[in-house]
C-alpha positions as CSV (number, residue, x, y, z in Angstrom):
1,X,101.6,186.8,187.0
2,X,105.2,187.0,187.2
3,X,107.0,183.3,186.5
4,X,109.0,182.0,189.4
5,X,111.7,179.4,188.7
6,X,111.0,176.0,189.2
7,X,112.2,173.8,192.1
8,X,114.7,171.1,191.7
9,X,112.3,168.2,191.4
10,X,110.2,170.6,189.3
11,X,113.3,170.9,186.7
12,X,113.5,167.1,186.4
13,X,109.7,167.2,186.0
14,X,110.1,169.3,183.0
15,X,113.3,167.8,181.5
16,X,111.4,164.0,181.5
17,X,108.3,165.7,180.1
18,X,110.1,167.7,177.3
19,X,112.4,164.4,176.1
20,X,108.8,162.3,176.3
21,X,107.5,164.7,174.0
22,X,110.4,165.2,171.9
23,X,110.8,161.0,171.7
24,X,106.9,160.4,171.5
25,X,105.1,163.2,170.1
26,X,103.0,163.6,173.1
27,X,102.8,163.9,177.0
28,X,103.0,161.5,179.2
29,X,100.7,160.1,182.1
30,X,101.0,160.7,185.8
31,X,101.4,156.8,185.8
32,X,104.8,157.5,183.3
33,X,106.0,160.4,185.2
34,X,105.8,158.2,188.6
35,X,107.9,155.2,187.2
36,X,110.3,157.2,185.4
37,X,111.3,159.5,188.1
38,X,111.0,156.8,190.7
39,X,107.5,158.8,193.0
40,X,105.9,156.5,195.2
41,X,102.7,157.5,194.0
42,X,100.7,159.3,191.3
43,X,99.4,162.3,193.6
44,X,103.5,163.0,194.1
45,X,103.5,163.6,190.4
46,X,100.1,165.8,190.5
47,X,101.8,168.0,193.7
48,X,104.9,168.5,191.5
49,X,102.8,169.7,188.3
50,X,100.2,171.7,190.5
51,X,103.2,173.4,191.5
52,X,104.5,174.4,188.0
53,X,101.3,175.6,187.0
54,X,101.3,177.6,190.1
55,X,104.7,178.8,189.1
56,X,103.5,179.8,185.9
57,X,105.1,177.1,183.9
């Protein structure tokens, strides 16, 4: 599969969730992901990371 780049929102999708991990030692939740990047809802954050994985991040 060849890796596309990520999207905008996709990029500050994978900053938050690398400085989470770096700061916590693990991943966050949806839940996290939604208040910290200000998503109305938790199935915005599952789009967005459905999207990576289909991007082949």
């Amino acid at each position: 599969m060849v890796e596309q780049r990520p999207t905008k929102k996709q990029r500050e999708l994978l900053s938050f969730i690398d400085g989470f991990i770096k700061g916590y030692g693990y991943g966050p939740s949806y839940r996290e992901i939604m208040r910290a990047l200000d998503y109305k809802s938790v199935s915005t954050v599952a789009t967005h990371v459905n999207g990576l994985v289909a991007r082949g991040w």
